[in-house]
C-alpha positions in Angstrom: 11.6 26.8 2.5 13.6 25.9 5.5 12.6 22.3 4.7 13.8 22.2 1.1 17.0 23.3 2.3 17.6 20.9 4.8 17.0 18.4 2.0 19.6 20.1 -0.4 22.4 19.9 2.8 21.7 16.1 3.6 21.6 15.4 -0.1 25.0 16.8 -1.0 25.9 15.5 2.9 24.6 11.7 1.9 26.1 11.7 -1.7 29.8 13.7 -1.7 30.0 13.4 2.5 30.4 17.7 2.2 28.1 19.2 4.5 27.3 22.5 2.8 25.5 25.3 5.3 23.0 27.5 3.7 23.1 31.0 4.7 20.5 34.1 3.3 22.5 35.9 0.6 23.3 39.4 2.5 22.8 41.3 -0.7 19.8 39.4 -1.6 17.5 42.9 -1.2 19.6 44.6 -3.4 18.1 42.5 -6.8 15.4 43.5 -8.4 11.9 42.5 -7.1 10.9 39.6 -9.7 13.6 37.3 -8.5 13.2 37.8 -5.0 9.7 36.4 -5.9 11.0 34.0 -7.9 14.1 32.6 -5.6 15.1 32.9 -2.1 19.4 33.4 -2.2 21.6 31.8 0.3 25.9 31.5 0.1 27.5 27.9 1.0 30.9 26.7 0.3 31.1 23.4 -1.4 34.6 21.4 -1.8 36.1 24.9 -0.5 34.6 27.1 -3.2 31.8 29.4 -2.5 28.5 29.0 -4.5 25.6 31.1 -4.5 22.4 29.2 -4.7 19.1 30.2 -6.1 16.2 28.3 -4.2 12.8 27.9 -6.3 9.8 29.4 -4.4 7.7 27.7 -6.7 7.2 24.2 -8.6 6.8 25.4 -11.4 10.0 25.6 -13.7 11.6 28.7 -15.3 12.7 27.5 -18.9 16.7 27.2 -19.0 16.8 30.6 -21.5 14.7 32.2 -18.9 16.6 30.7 -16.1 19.9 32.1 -17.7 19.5 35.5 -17.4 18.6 35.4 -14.2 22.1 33.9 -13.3 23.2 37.0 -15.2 21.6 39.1 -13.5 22.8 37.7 -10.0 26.2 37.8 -11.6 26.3 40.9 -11.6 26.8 41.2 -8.2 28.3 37.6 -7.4 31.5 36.7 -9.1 31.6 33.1 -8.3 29.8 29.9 -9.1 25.5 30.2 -9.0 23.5 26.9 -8.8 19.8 26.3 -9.0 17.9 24.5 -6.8 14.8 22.8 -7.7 12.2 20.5 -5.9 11.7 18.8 -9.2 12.2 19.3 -13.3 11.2 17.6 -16.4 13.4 16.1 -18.2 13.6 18.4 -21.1 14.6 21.0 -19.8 17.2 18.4 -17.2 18.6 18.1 -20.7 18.9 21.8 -21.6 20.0 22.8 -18.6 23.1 20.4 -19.1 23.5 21.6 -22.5 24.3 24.7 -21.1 26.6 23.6 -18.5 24.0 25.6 -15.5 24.6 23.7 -12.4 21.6 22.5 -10.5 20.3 20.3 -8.0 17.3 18.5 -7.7 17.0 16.7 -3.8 16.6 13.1 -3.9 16.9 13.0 -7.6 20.0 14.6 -9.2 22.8 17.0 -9.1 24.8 18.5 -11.9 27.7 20.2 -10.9 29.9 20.7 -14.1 32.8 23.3 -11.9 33.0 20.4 -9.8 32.6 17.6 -12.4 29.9 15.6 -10.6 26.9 14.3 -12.8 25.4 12.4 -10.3 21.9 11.0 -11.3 19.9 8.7 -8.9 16.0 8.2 -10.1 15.3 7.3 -6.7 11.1 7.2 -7.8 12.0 4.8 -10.3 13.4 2.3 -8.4 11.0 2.4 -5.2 8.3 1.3 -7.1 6.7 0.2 -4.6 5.5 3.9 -3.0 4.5 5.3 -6.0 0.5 6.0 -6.8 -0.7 3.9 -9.6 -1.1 5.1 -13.0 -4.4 6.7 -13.7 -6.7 5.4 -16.6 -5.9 7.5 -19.4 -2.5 7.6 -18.6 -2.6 3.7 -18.8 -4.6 3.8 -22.0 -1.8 6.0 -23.0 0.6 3.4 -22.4 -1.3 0.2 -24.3 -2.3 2.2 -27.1 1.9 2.5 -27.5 2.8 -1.3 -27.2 -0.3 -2.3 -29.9 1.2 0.8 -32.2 5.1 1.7 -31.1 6.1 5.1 -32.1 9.6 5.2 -32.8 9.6 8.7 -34.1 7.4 9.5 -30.7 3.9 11.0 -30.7 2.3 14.4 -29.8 -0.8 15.0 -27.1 -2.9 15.7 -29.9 -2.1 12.8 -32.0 -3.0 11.1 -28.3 -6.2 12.7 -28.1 -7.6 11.8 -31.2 -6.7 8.5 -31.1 -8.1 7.4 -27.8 -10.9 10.1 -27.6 -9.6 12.0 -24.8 -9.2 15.3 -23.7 -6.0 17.5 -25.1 -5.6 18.2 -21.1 -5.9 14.8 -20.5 -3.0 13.6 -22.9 -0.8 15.9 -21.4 -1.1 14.9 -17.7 -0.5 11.6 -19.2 2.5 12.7 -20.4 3.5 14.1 -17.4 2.6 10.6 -15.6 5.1 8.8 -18.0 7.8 11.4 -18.0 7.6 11.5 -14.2 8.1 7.7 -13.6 11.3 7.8 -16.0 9.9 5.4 -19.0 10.2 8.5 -21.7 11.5 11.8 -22.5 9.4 14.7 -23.5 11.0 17.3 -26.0 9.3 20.2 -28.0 8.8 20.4 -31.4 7.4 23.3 -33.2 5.6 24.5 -29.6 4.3 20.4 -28.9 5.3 18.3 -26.7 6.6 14.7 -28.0 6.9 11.4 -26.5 9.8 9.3 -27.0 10.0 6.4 -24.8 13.2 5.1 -23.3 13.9 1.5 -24.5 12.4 -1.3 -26.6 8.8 -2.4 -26.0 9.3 -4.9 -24.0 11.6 -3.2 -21.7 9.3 -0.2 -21.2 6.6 -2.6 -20.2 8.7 -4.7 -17.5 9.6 -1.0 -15.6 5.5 0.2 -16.1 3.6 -2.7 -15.2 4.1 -2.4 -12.1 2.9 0.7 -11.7 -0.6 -0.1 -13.7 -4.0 -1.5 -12.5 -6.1 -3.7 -13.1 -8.9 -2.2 -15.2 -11.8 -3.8 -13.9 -13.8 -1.8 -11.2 -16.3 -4.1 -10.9 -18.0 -7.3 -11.3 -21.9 -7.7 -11.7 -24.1 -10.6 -13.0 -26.8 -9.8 -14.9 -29.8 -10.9 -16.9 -30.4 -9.1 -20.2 -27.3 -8.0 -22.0 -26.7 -9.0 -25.6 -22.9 -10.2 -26.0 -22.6 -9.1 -29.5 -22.4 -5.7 -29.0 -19.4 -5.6 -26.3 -16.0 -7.6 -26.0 -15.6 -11.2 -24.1 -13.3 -10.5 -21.3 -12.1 -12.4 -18.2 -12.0 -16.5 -18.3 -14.4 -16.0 -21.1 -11.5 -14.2 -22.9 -8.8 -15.7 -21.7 -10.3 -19.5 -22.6 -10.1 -17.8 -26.4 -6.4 -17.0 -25.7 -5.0 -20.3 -24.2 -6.4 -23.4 -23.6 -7.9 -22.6 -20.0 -11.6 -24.1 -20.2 -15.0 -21.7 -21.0 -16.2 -20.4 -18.0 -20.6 -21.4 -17.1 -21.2 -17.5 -17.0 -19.5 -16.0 -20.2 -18.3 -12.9 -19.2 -18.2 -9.2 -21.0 -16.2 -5.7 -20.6 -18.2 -2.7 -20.4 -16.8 1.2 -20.1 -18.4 3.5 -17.2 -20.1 5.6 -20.0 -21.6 1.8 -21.3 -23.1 0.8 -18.1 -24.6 3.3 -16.8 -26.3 3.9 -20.1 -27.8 0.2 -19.8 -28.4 1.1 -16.3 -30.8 4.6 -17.1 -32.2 2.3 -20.0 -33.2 -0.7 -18.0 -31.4 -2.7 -20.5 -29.9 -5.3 -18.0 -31.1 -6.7 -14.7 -28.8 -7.9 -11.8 -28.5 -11.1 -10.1 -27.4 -12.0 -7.1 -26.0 -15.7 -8.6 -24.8 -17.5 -11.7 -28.6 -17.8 -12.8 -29.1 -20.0 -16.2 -28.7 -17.1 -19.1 -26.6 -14.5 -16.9 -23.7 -13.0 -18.4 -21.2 -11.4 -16.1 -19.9 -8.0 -16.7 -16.8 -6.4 -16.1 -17.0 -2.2 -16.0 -13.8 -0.6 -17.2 -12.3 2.4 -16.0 -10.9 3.1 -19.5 -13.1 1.8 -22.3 -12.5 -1.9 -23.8 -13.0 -1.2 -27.2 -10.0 1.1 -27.6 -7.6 -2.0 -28.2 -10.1 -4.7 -28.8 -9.6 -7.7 -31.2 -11.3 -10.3 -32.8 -14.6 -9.8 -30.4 -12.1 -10.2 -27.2 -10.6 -7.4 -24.7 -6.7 -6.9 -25.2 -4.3 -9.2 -24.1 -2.2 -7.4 -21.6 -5.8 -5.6 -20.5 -6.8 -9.1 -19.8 -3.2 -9.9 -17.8 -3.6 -7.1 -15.9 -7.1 -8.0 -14.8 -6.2 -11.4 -14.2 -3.1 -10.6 -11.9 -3.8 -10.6 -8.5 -5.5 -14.0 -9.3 -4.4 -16.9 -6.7 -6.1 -19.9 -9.4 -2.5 -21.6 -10.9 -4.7 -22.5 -13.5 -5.3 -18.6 -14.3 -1.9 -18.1 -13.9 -0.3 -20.7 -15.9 -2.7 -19.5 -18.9 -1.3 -16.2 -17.9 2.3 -16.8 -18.7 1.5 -18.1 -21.9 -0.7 -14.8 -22.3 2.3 -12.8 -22.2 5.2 -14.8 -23.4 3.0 -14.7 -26.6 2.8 -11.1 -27.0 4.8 -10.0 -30.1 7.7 -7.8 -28.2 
């Protein structure tokens, strides 16, 4: 706890140049026993009034009507300003809280401070990029399954989950994936949860691809495989997108589930080299088939696996790939 105070203090100490010191609420023991659980209390004095800040024990976030009577209830025995302090919060109920004019604080993120008239929102994780984890699969799947079929009205886990044939839990860390790296708001309606994404296609796809991988795990030659049944991807792909030349091995996309079904049915052999008849198969950590088109992978699928590539004459077909894409 002493940790996430020290952040609070060289937040506000960084941001306004105040340099609040937090010190245990003396009539902290006399509240009752749930929020004691809940917060730990302490006084500070901020632009020479004194505050009384409630300090979240846990990450997990009281909704603002719950959160409002417990600033009541501490009211009752504080007659200044109360603030909550949070090590994160989502934006839905960011929003709510504002509604309701509850200050709060979130370290390294934001600080709403109506008595004081500070609004001061940072997004620091959006703009470092460059630390933040990778999105995971689905939550990419998630993402590509928006820019072939934008929602403008927004869409629901379970609208998610039968669509791309994924678990209602997985939909909704998803959600949590996007909402977290600032590319969409999550409201409620009628007890669901629904995506509305923050800005035109095209703009939501410059701040996320960054964060997305390629979705090739590996490469194998093999001896065996019938290309009818799965998508051309790679050079084999991308020759069908631009005018790049067909590559000797034509190459294929396979899901996890896919391959290792061929593999437990001895369906394909490997090969160590481009042997005459191999086809080259790419495995997918999310399955190719979900956004295929016209027998080939996706197009922004097939950027993303292409771009790490060093070949200018991959990347030049590249650039078409994507300037091409109807934004």
């Amino acid at each position: 706890m002493r940790d996430f105070t020290q952040k609070f203090e060289k937040y506000l100490s960084e941001n306004l140049g105040i340099k609040p010191h937090l010190i245990p609420w003396e009539r902290e023991k006399g509240l009752p026993y749930f929020l004691r659980d809940l917060y730990s209390v302490y006084e500070c004095e901020l632009l020479s009034q004194p505050w009384l800040v409630l300090a979240a024990h846990h990450e997990e976030e009281a909704t603002p009507a719950t959160l409002r009577k417990h600033i009541n209830q501490v009211k009752k025995k504080w007659d200044n300003e109360v603030l909550y302090l949070a090590p994160a919060m989502s934006t839905y109920n960011r929003k709510r809280l504002i509604e309701q004019k509850i200050s709060f604080v979130v370290p390294g993120n934001q600080m709403y401070l109506p008595a004081l008239g500070l609004d001061l929102r940072e997004y620091l994780r959006n703009i470092r990029t460059t630390k933040r984890k990778k999105f995971s699969p689905s939550t990419q799947a998630v993402l590509l399954s928006m820019f072939y079929d934008w929602p403008k009205e927004g869409v629901t886990p379970s609208q998610l989950a039968e669509r791309l044939d994924y678990s209602l839990m997985t939909m909704t860390r998803a959600f949590d994936e996007i909402e977290s790296a600032g590319l969409a708001d999550v409201d409620m309606e009628w007890r669901e949860r629904v995506l509305v994404f923050d800005g035109g296609k095209k703009e939501v796809w410059d701040r996320s691809s960054a964060l997305m991988r390629s979705p090739v795990n590996k490469r194998i030659k093999v001896m065996g495989t019938r290309k009818k049944n799965f998508p051309y991807a790679g050079e084999s792909a991308l020759a069908r997108y631009s005018m790049l030349a067909e590559p000797k091995c034509p190459v294929i996309a396979v899901s996890n589930r896919h391959w290792k079904a061929m593999q437990e049915l001895a369906a394909v052999m490997e090969v160590p080299n481009e042997e005459p008849g191999a086809t080259e198969v790419e495995v997918w950590s999310y399955s190719p088939e979900l956004f295929a088109r016209d027998g080939m992978v996706d197009p922004l699928s097939l950027y993303l696996s292409f771009r790490e590539s060093p070949d200018e004459r991959i990347e030049m077909a590249l650039e078409k790939l994507e300037e091409a894409f109807p934004w």
